[in-house]
C-alpha positions in Angstrom: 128.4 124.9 123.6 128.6 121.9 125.8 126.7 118.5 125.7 124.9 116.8 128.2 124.0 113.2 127.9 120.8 111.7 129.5 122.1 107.5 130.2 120.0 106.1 128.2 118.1 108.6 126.2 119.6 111.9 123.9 122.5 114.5 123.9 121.9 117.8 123.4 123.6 120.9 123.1 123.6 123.5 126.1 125.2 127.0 126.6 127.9 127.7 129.4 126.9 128.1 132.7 122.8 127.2 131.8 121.8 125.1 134.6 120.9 121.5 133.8 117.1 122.2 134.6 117.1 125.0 132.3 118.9 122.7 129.3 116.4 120.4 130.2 113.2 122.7 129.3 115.1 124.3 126.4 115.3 120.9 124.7 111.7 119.6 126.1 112.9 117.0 127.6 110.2 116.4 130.4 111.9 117.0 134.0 110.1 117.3 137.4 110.5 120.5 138.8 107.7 120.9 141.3 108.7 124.3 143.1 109.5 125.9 139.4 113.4 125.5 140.4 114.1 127.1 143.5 116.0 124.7 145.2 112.2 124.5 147.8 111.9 120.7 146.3 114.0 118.0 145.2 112.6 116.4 142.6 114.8 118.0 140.0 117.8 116.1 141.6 120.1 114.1 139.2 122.7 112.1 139.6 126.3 113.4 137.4 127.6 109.9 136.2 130.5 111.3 134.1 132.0 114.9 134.4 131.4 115.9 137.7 134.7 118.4 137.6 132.4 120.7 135.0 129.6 121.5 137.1 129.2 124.4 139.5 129.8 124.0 142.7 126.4 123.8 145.0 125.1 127.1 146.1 124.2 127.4 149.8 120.2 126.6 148.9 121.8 123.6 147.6 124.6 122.7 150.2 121.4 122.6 152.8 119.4 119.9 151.0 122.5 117.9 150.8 122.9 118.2 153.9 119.8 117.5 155.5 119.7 114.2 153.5 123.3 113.0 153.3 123.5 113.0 149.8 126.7 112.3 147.8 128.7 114.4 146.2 127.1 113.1 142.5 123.7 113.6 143.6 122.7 117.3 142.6 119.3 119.7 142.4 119.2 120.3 138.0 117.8 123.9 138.8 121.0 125.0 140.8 123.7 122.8 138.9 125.2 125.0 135.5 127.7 123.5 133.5 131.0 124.2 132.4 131.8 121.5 130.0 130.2 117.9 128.7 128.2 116.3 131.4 126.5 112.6 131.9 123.8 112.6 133.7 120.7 110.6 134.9 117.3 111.7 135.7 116.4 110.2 139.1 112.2 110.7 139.2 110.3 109.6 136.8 106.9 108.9 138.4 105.0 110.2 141.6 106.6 106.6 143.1 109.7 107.5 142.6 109.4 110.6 144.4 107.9 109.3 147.5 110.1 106.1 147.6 112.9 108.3 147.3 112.1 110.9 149.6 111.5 108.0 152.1 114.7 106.7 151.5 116.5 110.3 152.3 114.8 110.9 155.3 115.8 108.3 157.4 114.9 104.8 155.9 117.5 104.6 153.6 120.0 102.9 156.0 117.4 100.6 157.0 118.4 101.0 160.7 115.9 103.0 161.9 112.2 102.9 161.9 109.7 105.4 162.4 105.8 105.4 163.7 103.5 107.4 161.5 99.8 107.8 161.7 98.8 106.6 157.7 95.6 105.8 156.6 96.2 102.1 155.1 94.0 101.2 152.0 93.4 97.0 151.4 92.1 95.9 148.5 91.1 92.4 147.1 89.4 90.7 144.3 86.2 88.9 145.4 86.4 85.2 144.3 89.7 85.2 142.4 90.3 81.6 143.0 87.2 79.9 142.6 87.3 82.4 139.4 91.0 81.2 137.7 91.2 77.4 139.2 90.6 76.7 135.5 92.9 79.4 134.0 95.9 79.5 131.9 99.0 81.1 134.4 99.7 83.3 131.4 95.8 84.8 131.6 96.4 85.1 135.4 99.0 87.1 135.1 97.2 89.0 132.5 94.6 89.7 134.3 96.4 90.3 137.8 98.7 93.0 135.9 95.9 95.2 134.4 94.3 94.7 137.6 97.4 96.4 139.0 98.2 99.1 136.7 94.7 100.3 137.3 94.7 100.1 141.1 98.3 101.5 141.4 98.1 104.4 139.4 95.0 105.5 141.2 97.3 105.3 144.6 100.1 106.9 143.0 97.5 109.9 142.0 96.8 110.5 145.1 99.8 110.7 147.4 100.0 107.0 148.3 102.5 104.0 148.1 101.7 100.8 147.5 103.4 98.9 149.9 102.8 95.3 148.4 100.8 93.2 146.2 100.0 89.5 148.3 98.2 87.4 145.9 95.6 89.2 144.5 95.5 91.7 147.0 96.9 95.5 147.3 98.1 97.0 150.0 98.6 101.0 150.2 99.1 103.6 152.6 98.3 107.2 152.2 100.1 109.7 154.8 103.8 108.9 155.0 105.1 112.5 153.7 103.3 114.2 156.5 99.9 115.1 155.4 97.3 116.0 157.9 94.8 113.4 158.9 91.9 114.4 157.5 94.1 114.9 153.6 95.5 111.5 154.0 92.1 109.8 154.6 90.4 111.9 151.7 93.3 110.8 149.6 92.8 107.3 150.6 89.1 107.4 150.1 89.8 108.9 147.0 91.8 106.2 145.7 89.0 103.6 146.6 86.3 105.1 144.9 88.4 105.5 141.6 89.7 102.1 142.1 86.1 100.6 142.2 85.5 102.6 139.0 88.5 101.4 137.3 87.4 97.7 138.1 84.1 98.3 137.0 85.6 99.5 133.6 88.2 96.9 133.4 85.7 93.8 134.5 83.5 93.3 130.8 86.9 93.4 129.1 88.5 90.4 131.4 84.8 89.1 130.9 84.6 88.7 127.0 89.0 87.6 126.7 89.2 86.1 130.0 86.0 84.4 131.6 86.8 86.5 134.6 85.4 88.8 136.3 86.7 91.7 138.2 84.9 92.5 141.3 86.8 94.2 144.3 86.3 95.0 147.9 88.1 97.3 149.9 88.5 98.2 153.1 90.5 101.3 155.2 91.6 102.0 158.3 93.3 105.4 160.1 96.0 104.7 162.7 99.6 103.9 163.9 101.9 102.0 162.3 105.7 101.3 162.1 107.7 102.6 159.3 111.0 100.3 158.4 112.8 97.7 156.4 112.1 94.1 157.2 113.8 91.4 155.7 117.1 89.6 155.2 119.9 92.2 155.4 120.7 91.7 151.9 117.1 92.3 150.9 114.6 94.2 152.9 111.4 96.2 151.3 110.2 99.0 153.1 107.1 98.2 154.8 104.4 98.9 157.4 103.4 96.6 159.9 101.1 96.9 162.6 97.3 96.7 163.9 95.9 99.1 161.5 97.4 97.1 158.7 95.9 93.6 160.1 92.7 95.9 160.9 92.6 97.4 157.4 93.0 94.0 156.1 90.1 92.3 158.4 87.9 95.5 157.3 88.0 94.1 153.7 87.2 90.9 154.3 83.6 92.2 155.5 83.2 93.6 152.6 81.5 90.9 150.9 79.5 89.9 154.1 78.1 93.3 154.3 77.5 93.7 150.6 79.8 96.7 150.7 82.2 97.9 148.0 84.4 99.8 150.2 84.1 99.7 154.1 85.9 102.5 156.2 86.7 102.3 159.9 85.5 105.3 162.3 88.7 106.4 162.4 88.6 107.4 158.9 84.8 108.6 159.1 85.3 110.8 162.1 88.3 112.6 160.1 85.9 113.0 157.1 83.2 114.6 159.1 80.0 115.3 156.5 82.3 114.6 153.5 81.3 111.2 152.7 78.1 109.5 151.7 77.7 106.2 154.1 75.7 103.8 154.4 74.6 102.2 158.1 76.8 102.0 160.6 77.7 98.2 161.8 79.4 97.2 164.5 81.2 94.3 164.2 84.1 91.6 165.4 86.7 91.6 163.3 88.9 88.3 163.5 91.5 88.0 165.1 90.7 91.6 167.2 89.8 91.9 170.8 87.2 94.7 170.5 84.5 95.1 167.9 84.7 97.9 165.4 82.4 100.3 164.0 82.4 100.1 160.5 80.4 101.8 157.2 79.8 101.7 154.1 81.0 104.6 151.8 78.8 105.4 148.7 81.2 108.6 147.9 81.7 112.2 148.2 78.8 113.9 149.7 79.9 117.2 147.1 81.6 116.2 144.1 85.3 115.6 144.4 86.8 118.1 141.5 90.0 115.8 141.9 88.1 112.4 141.6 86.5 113.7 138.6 89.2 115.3 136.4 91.5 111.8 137.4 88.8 109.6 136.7 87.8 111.6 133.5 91.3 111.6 132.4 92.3 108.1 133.0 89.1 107.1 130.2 91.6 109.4 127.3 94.8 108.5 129.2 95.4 105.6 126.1 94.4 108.1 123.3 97.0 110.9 124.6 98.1 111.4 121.4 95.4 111.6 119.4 93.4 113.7 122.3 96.6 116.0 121.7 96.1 116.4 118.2 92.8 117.1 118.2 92.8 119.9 120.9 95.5 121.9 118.7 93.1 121.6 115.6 90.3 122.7 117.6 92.7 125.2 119.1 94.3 126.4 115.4 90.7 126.4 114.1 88.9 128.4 116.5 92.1 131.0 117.1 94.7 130.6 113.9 96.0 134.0 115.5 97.5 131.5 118.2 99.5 128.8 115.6 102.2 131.7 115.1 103.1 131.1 118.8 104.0 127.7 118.2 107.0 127.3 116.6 108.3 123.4 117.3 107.6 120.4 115.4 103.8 119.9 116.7 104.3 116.1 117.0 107.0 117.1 119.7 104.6 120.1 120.9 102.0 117.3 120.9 103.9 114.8 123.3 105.2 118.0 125.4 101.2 118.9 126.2 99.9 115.1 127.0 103.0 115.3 129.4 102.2 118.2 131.3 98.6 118.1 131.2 99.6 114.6 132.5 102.1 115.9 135.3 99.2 118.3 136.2 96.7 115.9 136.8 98.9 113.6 138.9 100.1 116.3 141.0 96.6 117.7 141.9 96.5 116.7 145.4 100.0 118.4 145.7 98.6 121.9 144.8 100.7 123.7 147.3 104.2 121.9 146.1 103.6 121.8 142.1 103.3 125.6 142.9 105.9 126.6 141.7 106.2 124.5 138.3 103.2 125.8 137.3 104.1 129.5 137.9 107.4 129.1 136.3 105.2 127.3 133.0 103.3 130.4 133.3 106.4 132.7 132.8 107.9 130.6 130.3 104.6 130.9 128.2 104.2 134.7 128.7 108.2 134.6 127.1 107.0 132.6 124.4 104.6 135.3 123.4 101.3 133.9 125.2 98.8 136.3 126.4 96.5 136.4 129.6 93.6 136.6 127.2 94.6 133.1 125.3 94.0 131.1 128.3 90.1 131.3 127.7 90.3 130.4 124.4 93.0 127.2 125.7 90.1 126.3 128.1 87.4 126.1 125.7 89.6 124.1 123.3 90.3 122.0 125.9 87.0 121.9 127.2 85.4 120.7 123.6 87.8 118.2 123.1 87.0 116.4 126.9 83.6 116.7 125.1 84.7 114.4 121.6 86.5 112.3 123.5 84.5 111.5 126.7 80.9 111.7 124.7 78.1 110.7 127.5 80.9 110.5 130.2 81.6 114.4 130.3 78.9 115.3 132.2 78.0 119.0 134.0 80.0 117.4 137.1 82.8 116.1 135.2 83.1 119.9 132.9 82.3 122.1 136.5 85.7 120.4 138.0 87.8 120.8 134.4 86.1 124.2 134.7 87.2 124.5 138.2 90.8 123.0 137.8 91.8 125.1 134.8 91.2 128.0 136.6 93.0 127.5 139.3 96.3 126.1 137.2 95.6 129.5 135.0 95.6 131.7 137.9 99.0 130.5 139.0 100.1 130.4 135.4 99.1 134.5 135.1 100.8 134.8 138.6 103.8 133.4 137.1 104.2 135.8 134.3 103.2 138.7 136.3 100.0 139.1 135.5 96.8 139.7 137.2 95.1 137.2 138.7 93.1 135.2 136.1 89.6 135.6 135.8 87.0 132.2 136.7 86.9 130.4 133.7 83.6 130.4 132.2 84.1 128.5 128.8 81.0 127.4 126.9 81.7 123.6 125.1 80.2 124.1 121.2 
């Protein structure tokens, strides 16, 4: 046996030749694997800080990603590096921002020579009357404030396929679209994030009321076009940024917001990608300062059809800071309903508890990725069907899960908010039962008691 240490975090113990990824799983220690480690993603990759002379050598699946993104010779993919003695290592994603940050970085940003034009949809967002609102405010409670503002508004961007580019002030500034998406996905995703940004505010504003005195009220504003892709800055320090019209348009679009008594204002560019997807409002044509020619702008009320995406993120951010105790409870539910299934698990169900709020976590984030999480959910599925799990105990996981949602949302789970679970959980089950060879699953039709 060999050990492998993660900087900062455990050893563990792994067999001769296992690859990192596998060691990884083994010892449920959570590691991104999108494309179920086939060497078809990279956000696996690690980076060997000590013992590099007892890995494998990269295979040829490997040798080509290297290649295409100049990485060194310490940077490897965890499902095609085995080991052959004790290894440091570091896990190099931890967060959806880490992989596109990164991935921007390797594809020809990194150097911060070159720049490249890209066709985003750029997302602005501000809080209406912050400084009449805090003239009178303690810094501390500002920053208070300004921080859970954040958290909120960035992990809704993060969610859905976007950066955030900067904060400025009180503002946000996000752009959805630099990893090559299609038009109308990176509007949808950028729409997306607005609505559930709105919501988040509107959760977040009575508790700044009743500690703070202030209120959280936001406008936001998007806009679909060009922009430059670079670093700009000193040479010692530059931040990847976009700059451009769209960005000042985006920008000018928000600051109608409040003269049009709209929450979120979208430009045509992004209605005419989003053709009878959206609920708008009038259409108003208007001179934005600063810009030559008047733009067409409209209000957006939301999804014309609900947004299964929207829904289960939404849903899941109200239990996201009772993970724990949301874990527990499904698995009582779970034992209680089926004790045939508690001989399947065999860890520590503390540790079995934090392994499921992580994944069911990963899976929400990486909904809008359907087509690269793929894989990792395929390979969960043959891992479960190794571990003894039938195609049959994936109805009775769904209406465990489904009457937990229930306890723990109350009056929020409503039919819209169980159809897209309903909806979701089929399709992750499907590719879980394609991953252990199984048939296709069946719809899921669970029934919350």
């Amino acid at each position: 046996m060999h050990r492998i240490t993660y900087s900062h975090e455990v050893t563990i113990a792994a067999s001769d030749g296992q690859t990192l990824l596998d060691a990884s799983i083994e010892n449920r220690i959570p590691h991104h694997h999108q494309c179920g480690g086939q060497a078809r993603c990279t956000t696996c990759r690690v980076q060997i800080l000590d013992g590099l002379s007892q890995v494998s050598p990269r295979t040829p699946l490997e040798e080509q990603v290297a290649a295409e993104r100049s990485w060194d010779d310490f940077t490897r993919l965890a499902c095609q590096t085995r080991i052959h003695g004790d290894v440091t290592i570091r896990r190099l994603l931890h967060s959806p921002q880490d992989v596109v940050v990164l991935d921007l970085d390797e594809l020809g940003t990194g150097s911060g020579t070159e720049e490249r034009e890209l066709d985003v949809a750029v997302l602005f967002c501000d809080i209406r009357n912050f400084t009449s609102q805090t003239e009178h405010s303690l810094p501390y409670d500002v920053v208070y404030f300004l921080n859970g503002h954040f958290s909120a508004a960035a992990e809704v961007v993060l969610n859905n396929n976007g950066l955030v580019d900067k904060y400025i002030g009180d503002g946000l500034l996000a752009i959805f679209g630099i990893r090559g998406e299609p038009p109308d996905v990176a509007c949808r995703n950028a729409v997306r994030a607005a609505i559930a940004m709105q919501d988040a505010a509107q959760r977040l504003s009575p508790i700044f009321e009743r500690d703070l005195g202030i209120s959280l009220c936001i406008g936001i504003g998007v806009h679909f076009g060009p922009v430059i892709l670079g670093r700009i800055g000193h040479p010692g320090k530059r931040q990847l940024t976009v700059i451009g019209n769209t960005v000042n348009a985006a920008s000018r679009i928000e600051r109608m917001t409040k003269q049009l008594d709209a929450p979120i204002l979208l430009s045509e560019s992004v209605v005419a990608h989003l053709p009878g997807a959206l609920r708008l409002g009038a259409r108003e044509e208007r001179h934005l300062k600063g810009m030559s020619d008047t733009s067409v702008l409209s209000r957006c009320d939301g999804f014309t059809d609900p947004d299964p995406v929207l829904l289960v993120q939404s849903s899941f951010h109200r239990i996201a800071p009772r993970l724990i105790g949301f874990g527990t409870r499904f698995y009582a539910i779970l034992f209680e309903s089926h004790p045939e299934l508690r001989p399947l698990f065999k860890n520590d169900m503390l540790v079995q508890t934090r392994m499921l709020v992580s994944m069911l976590s990963s899976l929400v984030k990486g909904l809008n990725r359907a087509t690269e999480i793929k894989g990792g959910v395929r390979a969960l599925g043959g891992r479960h069907c190794r571990y003894g799990a039938a195609p049959a105990d994936y109805q009775k996981v769904a209406d465990a899960l489904l009457q937990t949602l229930a306890e723990f949302l109350e009056d929020d789970f409503t039919a819209e908010v169980r159809g897209a679970w309903v909806s979701v959980f089929g399709t992750i089950s499907g590719l879980m039962l394609g991953g252990a060879d199984a048939p296709e699953a069946e719809p899921i039709q669970a029934v919350c008691s």
